[in-house]
N, C-alpha and C positions, 0 to 999 in steps of 0.2 A: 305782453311783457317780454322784455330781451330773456332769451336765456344764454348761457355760457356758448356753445354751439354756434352761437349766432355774433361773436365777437372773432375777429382778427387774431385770438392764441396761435402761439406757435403750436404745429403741428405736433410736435412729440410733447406735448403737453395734452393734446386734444381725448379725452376720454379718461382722464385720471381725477384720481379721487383724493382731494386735500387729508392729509394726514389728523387723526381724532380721532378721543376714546370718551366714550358718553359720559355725557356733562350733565348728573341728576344729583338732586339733594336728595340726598338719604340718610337715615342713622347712621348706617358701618357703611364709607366709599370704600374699598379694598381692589383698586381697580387701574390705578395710572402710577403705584409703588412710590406713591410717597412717601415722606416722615410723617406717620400721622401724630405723633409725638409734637405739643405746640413747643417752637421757641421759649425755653425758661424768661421769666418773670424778670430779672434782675438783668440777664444780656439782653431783651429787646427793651428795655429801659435806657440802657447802654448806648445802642442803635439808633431809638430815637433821638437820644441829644446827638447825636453825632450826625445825624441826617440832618436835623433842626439847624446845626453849625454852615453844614453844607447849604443848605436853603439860602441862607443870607449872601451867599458867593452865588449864585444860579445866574445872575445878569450876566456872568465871565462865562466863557468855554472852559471845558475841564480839562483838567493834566489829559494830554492826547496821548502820553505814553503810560498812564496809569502809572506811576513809576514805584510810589509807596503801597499800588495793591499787588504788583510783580512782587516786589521785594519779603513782600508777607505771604505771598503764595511759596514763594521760595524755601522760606522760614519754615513753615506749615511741612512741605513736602520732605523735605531734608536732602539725605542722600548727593551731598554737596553740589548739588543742584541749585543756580543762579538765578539772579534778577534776568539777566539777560539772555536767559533760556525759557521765559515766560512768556506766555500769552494767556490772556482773558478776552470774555464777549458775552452778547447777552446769551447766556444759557452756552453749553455743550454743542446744541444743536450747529448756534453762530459762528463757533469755530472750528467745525468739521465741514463746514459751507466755508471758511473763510479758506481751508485747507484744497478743498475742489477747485476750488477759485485759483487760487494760483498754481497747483498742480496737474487739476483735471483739465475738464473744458471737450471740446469738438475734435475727435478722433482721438482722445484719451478713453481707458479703462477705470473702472473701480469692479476689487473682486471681493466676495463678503461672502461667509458658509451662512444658510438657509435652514433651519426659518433663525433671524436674527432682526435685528430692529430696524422696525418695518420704513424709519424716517430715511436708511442709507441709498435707498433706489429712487426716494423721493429728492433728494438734497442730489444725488447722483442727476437724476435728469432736471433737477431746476441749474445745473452749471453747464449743461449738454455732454453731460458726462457718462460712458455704456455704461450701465450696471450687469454684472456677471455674477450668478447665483451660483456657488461651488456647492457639493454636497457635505453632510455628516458624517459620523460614524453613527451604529447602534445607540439611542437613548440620550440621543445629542450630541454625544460629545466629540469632542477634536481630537484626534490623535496627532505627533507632528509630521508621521509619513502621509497621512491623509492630507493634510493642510498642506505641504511641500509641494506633493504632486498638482494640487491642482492650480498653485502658484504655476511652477514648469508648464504644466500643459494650457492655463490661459496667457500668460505671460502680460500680467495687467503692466498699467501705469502704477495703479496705486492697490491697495491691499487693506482690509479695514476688519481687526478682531474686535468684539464685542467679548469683554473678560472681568465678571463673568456675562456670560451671554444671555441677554434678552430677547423672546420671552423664556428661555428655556433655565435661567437659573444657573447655568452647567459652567466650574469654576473651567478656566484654560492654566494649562504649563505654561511654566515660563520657557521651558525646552521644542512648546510646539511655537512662540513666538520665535526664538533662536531659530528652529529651522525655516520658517515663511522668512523673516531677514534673509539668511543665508541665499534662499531659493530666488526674492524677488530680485530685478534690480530698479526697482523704484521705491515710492514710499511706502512707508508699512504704518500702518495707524494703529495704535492699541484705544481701545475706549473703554476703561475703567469708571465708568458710571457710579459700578458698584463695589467700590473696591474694598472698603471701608469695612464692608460686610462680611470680607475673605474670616475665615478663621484668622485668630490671634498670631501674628510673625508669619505669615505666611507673605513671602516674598511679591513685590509690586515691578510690574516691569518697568519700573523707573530705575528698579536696579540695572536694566539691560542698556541704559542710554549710552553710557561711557564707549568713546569708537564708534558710535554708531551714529551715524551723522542724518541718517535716512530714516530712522523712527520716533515717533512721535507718540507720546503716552495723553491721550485727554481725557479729564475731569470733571464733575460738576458736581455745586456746591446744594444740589435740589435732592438728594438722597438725603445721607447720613447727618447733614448740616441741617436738615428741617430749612432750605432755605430756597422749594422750588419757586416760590412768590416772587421772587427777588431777582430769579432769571442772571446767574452766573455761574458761567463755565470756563474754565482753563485748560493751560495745556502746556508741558513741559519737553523740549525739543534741543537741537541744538540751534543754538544763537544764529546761522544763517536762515534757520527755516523761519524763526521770527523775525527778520528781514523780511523775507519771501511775503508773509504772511500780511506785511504793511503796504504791500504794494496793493493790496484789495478790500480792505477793509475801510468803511465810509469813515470820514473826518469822525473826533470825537465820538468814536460811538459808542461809550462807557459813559454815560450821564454821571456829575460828579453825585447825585442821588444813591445812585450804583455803586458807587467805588469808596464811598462814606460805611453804605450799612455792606459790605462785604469785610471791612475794615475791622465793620465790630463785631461781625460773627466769625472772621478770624481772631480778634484780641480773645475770645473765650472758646477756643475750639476746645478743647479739653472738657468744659462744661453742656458747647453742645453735640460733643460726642460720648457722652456718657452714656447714653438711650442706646447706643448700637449696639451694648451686650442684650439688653432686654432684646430689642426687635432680633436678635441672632437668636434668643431661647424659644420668641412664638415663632419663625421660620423653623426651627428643628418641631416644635409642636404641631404643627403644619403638619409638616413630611409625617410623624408619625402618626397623630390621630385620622389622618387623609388616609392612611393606610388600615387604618384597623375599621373603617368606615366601608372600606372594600377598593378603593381608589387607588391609582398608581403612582404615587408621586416621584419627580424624577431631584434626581441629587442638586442642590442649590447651595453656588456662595453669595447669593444676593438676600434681598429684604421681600424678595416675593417666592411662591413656591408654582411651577405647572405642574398640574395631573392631570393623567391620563385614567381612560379606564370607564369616562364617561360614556354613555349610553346613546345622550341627544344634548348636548350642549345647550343649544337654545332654549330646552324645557328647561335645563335647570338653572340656565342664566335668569330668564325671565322668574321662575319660584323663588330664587333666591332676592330679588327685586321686588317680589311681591310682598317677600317678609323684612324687605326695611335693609339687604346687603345688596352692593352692588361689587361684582368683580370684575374680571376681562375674558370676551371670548375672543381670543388672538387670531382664530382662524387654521388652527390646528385640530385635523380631525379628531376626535373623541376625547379631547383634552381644554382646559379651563384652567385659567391665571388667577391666584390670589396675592395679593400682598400682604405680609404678614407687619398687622400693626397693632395696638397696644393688646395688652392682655384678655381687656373687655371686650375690644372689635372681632378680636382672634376667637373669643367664646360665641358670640355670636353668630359669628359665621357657621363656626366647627354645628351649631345649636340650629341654627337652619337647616343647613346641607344636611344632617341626621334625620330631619322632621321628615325631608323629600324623599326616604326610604332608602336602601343600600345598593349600588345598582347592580344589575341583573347578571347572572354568572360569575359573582367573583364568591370567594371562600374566602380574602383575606388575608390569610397565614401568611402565605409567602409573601405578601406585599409588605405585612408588616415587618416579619424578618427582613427583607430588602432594607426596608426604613430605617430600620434601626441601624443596621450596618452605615448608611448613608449618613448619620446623625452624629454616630462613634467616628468617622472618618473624618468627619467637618470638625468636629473638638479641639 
């Protein structure tokens, strides 16, 4: 039987490992930070007629400019931000690849702080683009002098925050974005995944666009929208970068299927963003019960929580799999990924991981004082 090895791949492709996180049915999935939360009853009713409409059109090619899903993205985002500052694609992924694509490429850069999501070094060498790993500060987070300097001393093409950051939860400044602009002189990508998730008025750096012609804020609608199935992401720039952005992107490639049911989980965002206070009260229950357990949890503006403080990760990915949860071992020493999802899934979890005993050398106290502070700061 051929194996991979044995084909013609390009060579910096050769020994990489396609991006995925286990795909098991289980009672509680808590593992790839979805909405576990279903689509209300009354918008995917909504959805289907409005797909059902699109069906009957399918023999035509669809609006290649999406024009009425820009316009509604527009609407959606505010911050008098335009139709013709939009782009959409299937998922976030599609257009932070459509972004490589006409920015990156063969003797271009992309620079990202580590550990962050693990797709940018993948999407990085599927355009032949270097991926450069900057460091941290203490406990993840970014400071803007730490972020600045290693802007100046790699001097990418392009520059890519994760806010809040994935796997690590850890929200960013709008002041350490401000200083990576100021530092780079290429592109600077913000990827607000989880933005939704930020504490209430907490400023999006879509407020940063204005004058800034070189940053780009992207989106997707597979978090807070319960709409990972559906595979759309956007992204709000100035109107030359979405030029840029057309010169690589295949014919049509927004199925009017797509650009139908995106339509009507815009026409009810308010309905299907209602669930994000709930998913923000089991993310703070997370950080604190994780703590009084003996576990470290580190500060999160997302829908998922990491802890550290694990002993053997693997035992207790696999224990907790044995009792019906699945979560994510990302790959960070002594630390484990949950996603904090309904009330139920969140008891179950918190109800396993207790069964598997409290791990070894912690006293707790101060974990959960940390927590709590972390919980009172996110408010």
């Amino acid at each position: 039987m051929t194996s991979l090895s044995d084909l013609p791949i390009r060579d910096d492709l050769r020994g990489r490992t396609p991006y995925g996180a286990p795909q098991k049915v289980v009672p509680v999935a808590l593992n790839v930070n979805e909405n576990t939360h279903p689509v209300p009853e009354d918008v995917a009713a909504d959805i289907v007629a409005r797909v059902a409409v699109a069906v009957t059109g399918v023999n035509r090619y669809p609006d290649r400019e999406f024009t009425e899903l820009r316009e509604a993205f527009a609407r959606y985002l505010g911050h008098g931000v335009g139709a013709e500052q939009v782009w959409a694609a299937n998922g976030s992924n599609e257009v932070l690849q459509h972004i490589l694509q006409a920015f990156g490429g063969p003797g271009r850069s992309l620079l990202g702080f580590a550990p962050t999501y693990s797709m940018y070094p993948l999407l990085a060498s599927g355009t032949g683009t270097s991926w450069i790993a900057a460091g941290r500060d203490a406990d993840f987070e970014l400071s803007p002098e730490t972020a600045a300097a290693a802007v100046r001393e790699n001097d990418p093409d392009i520059v890519i925050l994760c806010s809040p950051n994935n796997p690590t939860g850890t929200p960013l400044s709008l002041e350490t974005i401000e200083a990576v602009y100021a530092a780079a002189r290429g592109i600077v990508i913000v990827d607000e995944a989880y933005a939704e998730f930020m504490p209430e008025g907490e400023p999006s750096a879509i407020t940063l666009l204005p004058g800034r012609e070189r940053l780009l804020i992207s989106r997707t609608m597979s978090k807070a929208f319960a709409f990972a199935g559906a595979r759309v992401g956007y992204l709000a720039a100035d109107p030359a970068v979405v030029d840029a952005l057309r010169l690589v992107r295949l014919p049509y490639h927004l199925s009017a299927i797509t650009q139908a049911a995106a339509l009507g989980a815009l026409a009810h965002a308010d309905e299907m963003l209602a669930m994000v206070g709930e998913i923000r009260a089991q993310r703070d229950r997370l950080v604190v019960e994780l703590a009084e357990l003996g576990y470290l949890p580190h500060r999160s503006g997302s829908n998922f929580v990491l802890f550290g403080g694990v002993d053997d990760p693997h035992a207790v990915f696999e224990g907790l799999l044995e009792r019906g949860v699945l979560i994510r071992d990302v790959g960070i020493p002594h630390h484990l990924r949950v996603t904090a999802g309904t009330e139920t899934e969140t008891t179950a979890f918190l109800e396993a991981l207790r069964s598997l005993g409290r791990p070894a050398g912690t006293s707790g106290a101060g974990a959960v004082a940390a927590a709590a502070q972390s919980v009172s700061s996110q408010s």
